[in-house]
Structures are given as structure tokens and as C-alpha cells.
C-alpha positions in Angstrom: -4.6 1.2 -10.5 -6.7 3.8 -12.3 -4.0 6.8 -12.5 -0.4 6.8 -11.6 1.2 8.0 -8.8 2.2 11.6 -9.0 5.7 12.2 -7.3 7.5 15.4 -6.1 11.1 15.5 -5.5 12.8 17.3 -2.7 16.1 18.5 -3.9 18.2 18.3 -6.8 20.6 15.8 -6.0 22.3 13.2 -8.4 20.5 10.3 -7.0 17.4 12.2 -7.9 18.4 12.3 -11.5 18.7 8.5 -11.0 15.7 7.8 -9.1 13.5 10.3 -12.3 15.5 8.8 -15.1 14.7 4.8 -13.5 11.2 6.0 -12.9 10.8 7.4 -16.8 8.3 5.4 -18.3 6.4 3.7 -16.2 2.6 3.4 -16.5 2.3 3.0 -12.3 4.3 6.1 -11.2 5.8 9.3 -12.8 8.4 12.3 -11.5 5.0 15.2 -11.3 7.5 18.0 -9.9 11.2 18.4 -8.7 12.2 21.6 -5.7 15.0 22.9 -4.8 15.8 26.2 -2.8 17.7 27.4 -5.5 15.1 28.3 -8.2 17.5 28.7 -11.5 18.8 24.5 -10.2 15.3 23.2 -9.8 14.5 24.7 -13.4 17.4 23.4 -15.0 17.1 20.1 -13.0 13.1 20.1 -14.2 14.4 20.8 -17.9 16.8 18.2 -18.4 14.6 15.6 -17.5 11.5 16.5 -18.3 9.7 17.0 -15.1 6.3 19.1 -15.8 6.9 21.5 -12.9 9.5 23.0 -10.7 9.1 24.4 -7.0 12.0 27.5 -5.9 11.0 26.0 -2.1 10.2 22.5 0.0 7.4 24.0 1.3 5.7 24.8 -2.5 5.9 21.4 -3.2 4.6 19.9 -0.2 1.4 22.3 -1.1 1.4 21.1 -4.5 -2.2 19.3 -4.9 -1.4 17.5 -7.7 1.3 15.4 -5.9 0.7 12.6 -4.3 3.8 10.9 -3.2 7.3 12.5 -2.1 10.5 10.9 -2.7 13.0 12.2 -0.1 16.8 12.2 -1.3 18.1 14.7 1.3 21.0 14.4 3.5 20.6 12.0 6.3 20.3 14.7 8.7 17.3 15.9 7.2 15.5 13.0 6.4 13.1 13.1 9.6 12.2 16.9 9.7 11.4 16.3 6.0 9.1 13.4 5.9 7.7 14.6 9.3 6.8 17.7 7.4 5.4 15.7 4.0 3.0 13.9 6.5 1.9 16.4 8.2 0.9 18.1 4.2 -1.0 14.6 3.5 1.8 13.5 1.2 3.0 9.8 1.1 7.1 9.6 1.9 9.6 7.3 -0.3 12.3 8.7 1.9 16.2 7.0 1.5 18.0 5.3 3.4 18.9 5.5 6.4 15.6 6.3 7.1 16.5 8.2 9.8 19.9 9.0 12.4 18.1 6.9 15.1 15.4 4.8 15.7 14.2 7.5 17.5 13.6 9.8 15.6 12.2 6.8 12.9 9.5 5.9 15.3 8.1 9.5 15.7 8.5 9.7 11.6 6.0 6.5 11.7 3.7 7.7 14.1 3.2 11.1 12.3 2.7 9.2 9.0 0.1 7.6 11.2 -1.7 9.9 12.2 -2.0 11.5 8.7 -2.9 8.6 7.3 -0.2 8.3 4.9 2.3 5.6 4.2 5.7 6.1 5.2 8.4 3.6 3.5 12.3 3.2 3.6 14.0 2.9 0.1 16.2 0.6 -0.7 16.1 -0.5 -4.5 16.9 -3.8 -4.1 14.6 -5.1 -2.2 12.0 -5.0 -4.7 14.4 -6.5 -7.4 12.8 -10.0 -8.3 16.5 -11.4 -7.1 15.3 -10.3 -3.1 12.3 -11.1 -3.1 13.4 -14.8 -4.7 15.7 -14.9 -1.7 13.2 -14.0 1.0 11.2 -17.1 -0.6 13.7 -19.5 0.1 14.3 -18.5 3.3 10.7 -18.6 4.3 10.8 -22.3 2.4 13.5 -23.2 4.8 16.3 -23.9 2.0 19.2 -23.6 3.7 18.0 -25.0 6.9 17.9 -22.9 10.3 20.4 -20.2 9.9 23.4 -19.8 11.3 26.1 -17.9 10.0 25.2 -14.9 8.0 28.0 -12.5 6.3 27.1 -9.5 4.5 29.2 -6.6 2.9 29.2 -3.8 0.8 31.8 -1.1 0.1 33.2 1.3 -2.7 36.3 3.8 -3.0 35.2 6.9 -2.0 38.6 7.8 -0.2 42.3 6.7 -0.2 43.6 3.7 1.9 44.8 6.5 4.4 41.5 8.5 4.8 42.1 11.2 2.4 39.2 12.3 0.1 39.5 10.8 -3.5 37.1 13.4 -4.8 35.1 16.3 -3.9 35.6 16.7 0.3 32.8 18.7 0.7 30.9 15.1 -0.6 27.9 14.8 2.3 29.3 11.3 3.3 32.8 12.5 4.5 31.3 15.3 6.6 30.3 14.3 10.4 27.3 17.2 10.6 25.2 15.2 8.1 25.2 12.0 8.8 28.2 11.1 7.1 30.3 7.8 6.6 30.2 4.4 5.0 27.6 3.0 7.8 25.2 5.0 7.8 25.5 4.9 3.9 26.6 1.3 2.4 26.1 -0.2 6.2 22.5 0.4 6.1 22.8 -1.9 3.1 24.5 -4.6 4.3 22.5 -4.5 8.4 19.2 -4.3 6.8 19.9 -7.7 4.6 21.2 -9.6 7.5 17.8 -8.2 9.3 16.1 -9.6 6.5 18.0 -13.2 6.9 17.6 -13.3 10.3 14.2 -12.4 10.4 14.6 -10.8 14.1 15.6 -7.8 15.5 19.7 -8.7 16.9 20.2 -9.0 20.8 23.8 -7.0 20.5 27.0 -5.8 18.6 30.4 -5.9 18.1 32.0 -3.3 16.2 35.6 -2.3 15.4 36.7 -0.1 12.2 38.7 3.3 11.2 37.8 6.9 10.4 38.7 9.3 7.4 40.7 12.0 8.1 37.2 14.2 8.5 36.7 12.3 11.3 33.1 9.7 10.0 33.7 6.2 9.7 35.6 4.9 6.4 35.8 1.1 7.7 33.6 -0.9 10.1 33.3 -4.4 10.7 30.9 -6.1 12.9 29.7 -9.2 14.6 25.9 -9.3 15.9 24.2 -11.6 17.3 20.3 -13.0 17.1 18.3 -14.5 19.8 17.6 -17.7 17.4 21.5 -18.2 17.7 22.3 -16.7 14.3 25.7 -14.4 13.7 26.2 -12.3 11.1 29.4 -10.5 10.0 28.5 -6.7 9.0 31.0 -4.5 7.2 30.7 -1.2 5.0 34.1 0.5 3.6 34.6 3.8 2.3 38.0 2.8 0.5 37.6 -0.6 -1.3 36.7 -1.8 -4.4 33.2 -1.7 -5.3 31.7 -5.1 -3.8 28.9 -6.1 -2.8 27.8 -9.4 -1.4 25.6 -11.6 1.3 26.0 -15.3 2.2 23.9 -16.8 4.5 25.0 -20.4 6.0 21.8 -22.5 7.3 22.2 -26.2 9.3 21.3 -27.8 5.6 22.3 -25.1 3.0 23.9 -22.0 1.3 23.1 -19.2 -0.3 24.8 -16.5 -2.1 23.9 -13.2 -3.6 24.7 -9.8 -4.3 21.7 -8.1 -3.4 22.0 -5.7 -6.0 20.3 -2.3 -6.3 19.9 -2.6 -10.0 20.3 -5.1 -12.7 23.3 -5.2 -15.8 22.7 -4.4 -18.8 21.3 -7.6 -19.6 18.6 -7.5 -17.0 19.4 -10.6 -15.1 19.9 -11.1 -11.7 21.0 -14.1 -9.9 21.6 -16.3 -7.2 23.6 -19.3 -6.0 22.0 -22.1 -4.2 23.6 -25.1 -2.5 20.5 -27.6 -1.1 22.2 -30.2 1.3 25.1 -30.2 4.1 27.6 -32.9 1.9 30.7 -31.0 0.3 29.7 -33.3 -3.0 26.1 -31.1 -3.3 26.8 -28.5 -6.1 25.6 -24.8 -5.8 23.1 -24.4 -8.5 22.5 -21.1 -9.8 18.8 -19.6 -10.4 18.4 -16.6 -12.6 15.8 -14.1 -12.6 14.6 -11.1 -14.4 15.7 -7.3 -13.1 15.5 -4.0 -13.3 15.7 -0.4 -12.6 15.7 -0.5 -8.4 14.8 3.2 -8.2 11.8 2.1 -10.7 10.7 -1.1 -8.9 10.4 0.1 -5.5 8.6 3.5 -7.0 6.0 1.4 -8.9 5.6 -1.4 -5.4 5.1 2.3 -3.3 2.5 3.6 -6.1 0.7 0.0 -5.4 0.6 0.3 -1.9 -0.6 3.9 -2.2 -3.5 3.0 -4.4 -4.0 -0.6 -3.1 -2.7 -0.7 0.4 0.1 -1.7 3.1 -0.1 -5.7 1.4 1.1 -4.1 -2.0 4.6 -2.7 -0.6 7.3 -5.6 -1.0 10.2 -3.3 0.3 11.3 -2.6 3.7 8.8 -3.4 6.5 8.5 -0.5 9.6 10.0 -3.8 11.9 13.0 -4.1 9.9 13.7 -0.5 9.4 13.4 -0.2 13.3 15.8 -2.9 13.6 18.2 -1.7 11.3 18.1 1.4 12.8 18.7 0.1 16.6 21.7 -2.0 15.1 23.5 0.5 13.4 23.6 2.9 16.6 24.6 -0.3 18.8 27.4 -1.1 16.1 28.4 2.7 15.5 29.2 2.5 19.5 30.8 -0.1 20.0 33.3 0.9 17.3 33.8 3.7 19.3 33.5 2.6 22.7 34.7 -1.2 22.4 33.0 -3.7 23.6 29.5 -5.2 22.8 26.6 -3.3 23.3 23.1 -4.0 23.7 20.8 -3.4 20.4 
């Protein structure tokens, strides 16, 4: 790469401090230019970490010529009128998960990035930590076997037990109008890993859960089902301890991880590895070197930008189509009962 990619930021949210502060740094991407539509914000945002410009409007930024790349961190409701509108300015879209409410609306997101010849990627950190990409190895080495079982779940303590906010209840994910709740938020985690253990797009869903007392999902717990005869168990909660964790069973091994988004503060990552069907086989446990997520997936979208589609090592169009399709199948069948097609 001869020059590093040049980001813009739309919006002044806290995981936009995180995504500039993980960026800081880096030789293969830097934070160019931050915008919010409150001029005073995007200034003080811009001045606290050191961003080089600030924009008192979306639209400035997308005209900004010297940015090259734009990292979406926007509500979920307005993640497909916003990268729509970056593609349509020439800009290449980091946008966050979910990349989208539906598939949908992701497939005309696509399509415009498309025709405008820019790349359009899904961002989920841990997918280019060295830990996921270790994991997608194994799988394609057939470790554990043909898959079979496949359990994956993350969850955090945003509200109480009974529904009722913990913090701030104007917080996006508690409010219905945006997008809000646990699956479209630490779901999209967990589906998208099973998507990437599977390897397929799931044949149907099974979902049962509760809501918060704004009315979005706090709890959901799913079975789907894969045409290679693989299940996977899929749950997100709004009121647990923070955890976070994947196992996939195969026909001759296991593996665990936690799939994390970013590594401790000694920078190791790891997983655990049983080779063999006998109870007598030991897990063994591999280690490998992590990192900032927000910084990882910036740099593999700055190499993709500069080198092309074979340089990105996050989230494939397939599997964020999938994921997408899954979580709408599972978010009605909580509601409906029943399974329902994906």
C-alpha cells in the first residue's frame, strides 16, 4: 500500500470513539474527518481525539475529496439510507453491524455499492482477530469432523431481570423505532458465527425469548437448522452477565472459543481444541496473537480498498445475507411460534 486509507466518520457516537482510538496508529488506515449534525459535538468529538477535520453535516463529509473510506456507526435504522448514500458519493462503507434491518434492504445496499464501484463490508471486529480466522482454518482442515451441533451465545446486562432499563432508557437498543434489542445487537454476533461454522445459509428457525418493558427483545433463544444436517443453538440476552462463547461439535472433534471482538490486555487470544471422538482425548489449547478488533478489520478493509475483494478477511456479502435472512426468520418465530422458513 502506498498511502493509507483516509476514513470519515458519520456521527459521534461512543463506538466511534472506540473504533478512532483502535484505529490510532496505524500505518494502513487513519480517522481523516469525524460529522455530526451538531457542529459544536463534531468539534469537540474532532478535538479530543485528534481527528484533522470536522463536518456540521453527513452530507459535507460524503463530499469530502480527501476521504476515501466511511465507517458507518449509526443506528440500525439508518444504516442502509447511509451507506446507500456513501456509494452513491464514490466512498467505500465499513458500515456496523447489523448491516442492515433485512436482507432486503442489504441486497439493494450491495447492488448500489456495485454499481459505484465501491466496496461495501459488514463490521464485526472479530472476525479479523487472528483467533477467527485460526478457527475458520480448522474448520476448512476438517478438525472436528463434519459438524453437527453448533451452540453459540453472547449476552450483557443492559436491563434488569424484569425488563426495566439499568441505565439510560433513551439507550438506542431499548427503543423499538431503531432497531433496537439484543438480536439485532449481540444476536448478530452469535447467528453470523454459527453462519460461519456452518458454512451454509440455514433452511429454518426456531425462536422463543422475552421483551423489555419498551417492548424489543431482551432474551431470545433459538434452534436453526442447516441443509448439511447441522443445528445450532442461537441466543443473545439483554440482562445477563457479560458472556460470550461458541462451541462447535463435529462427528470427530470440538472446539471452543469466545470469538472475541478484542483481545486482553495481554494480547492473546485463544482456543480449545479436542482432536478425536474418545472421552480420554484432551482439549489442547492454541494461543494466538490479538488485537484492537476496530483496528484489524480497519486495516483488512484499507487492504481490500487498495488491493482488492481477496484482501478483506471479514464478513463475506453470502454470510451477511444469511445472517440477515436468519435473524428475520428467528425474530418471527419468537413472535409468532413456530418454525419459519429462512
Amino acid at each position: 500500500m502506498t498511502a493509507p486509507v483516509r476514513y470519515g466518520i458519520l456521527g459521534a457516537a461512543n463506538i466511534a470513539r472506540q473504533f478512532t482510538r483502535g484505529v490510532a496508529g496505524s500505518a494502513l488506515a487513519n480517522v481523516a474527518a469525524v460529522a455530526s449534525r451538531d457542529d459544536a459535538r463534531a468539534a469537540a468529538f474532532a478535538a479530543e481525539l485528534g481527528i484533522p477535520r470536522h463536518h456540521a453535516s453527513y452530507e459535507a463529509l460524503l463530499a469530502d475529496p480527501a476521504i476515501d473510506a466511511i465507517y458507518i456507526p449509526l443506528p440500525n435504522d439508518m444504516h442502509c439510507d447511509w451507506a446507500i448514500r456513501c456509494a452513491e458519493a464514490g466512498k467505500h462503507v465499513l458500515c456496523e453491524k447489523p448491516l442492515a434491518m433485512d436482507a432486503g434492504q442489504a441486497r439493494v445496499m450491495y447492488d448500489t455499492a456495485r454499481q459505484h464501484g465501491v466496496h461495501l463490508v459488514e463490521a464485526y471486529p472479530y472476525m479479523a482477530q487472528p483467533q477467527t480466522l485460526r478457527l475458520r482454518e480448522l474448520l476448512a482442515q476438517g478438525t472436528v469432523g463434519q459438524v453437527q451441533l453448533i451452540t453459540t451465545a453472547f449476552g450483557f446486562g443492559l436491563v434488569a431481570p424484569d425488563g426495566t432499563p439499568l441505565g439510560d432508557p433513551a439507550n438506542i437498543r431499548l427503543l423499538p423505532e431503531r432497531g433496537g434489542g439484543g438480536l439485532l445487537d449481540a444476536g448478530t454476533y452469535a447467528m453470523s458465527m454459527a453462519r460461519i461454522i456452518a458454512g451454509e445459509r440455514p433452511t429454518r428457525a426456531f425462536a422463543t425469548g422475552r421483551n423489555t418493558r419498551t417492548g424489543v427483545d431482551q432474551t431470545v433463544v433459538a434452534i436453526v437448522e442447516f441443509p448439511s444436517g447441522a443445528i445450532a443453538q442461537v441466543s443473545s440476552c439483554m440482562s445477563a452477565a457479560l458472556h460470550r462463547h461458541a462451541m462447535i461439535v463435529g462427528s470427530a472433534g470440538v472446539i471452543e472459543t469466545s470469538y472475541s471482538n478484542h483481545a486482553p490486555a495481554d494480547g492473546k487470544l485463544s482456543l480449545r481444541v479436542k482432536r478425536g471422538v474418545p472421552g480420554t482425548i484432551p482439549f489442547e489449547t492454541e494461543t494466538v496473537d490479538g488485537a484492537d478488533g476496530f483496528r484489524l478489520e480497519a486495516e483488512s478493509f484499507a487492504r481490500m480498498i487498495r488491493e482488492g475483494a481477496a484482501a478483506w478477511n471479514g464478513c463475506s456479502e453470502a454470510e451477511s445475507i444469511d445472517t440477515a435472512l436468519s435473524l428475520t426468520a428467528i425474530a418471527r418465530s419468537a413472535r409468532e411460534g413456530g418454525w419459519v422458513a429462512v
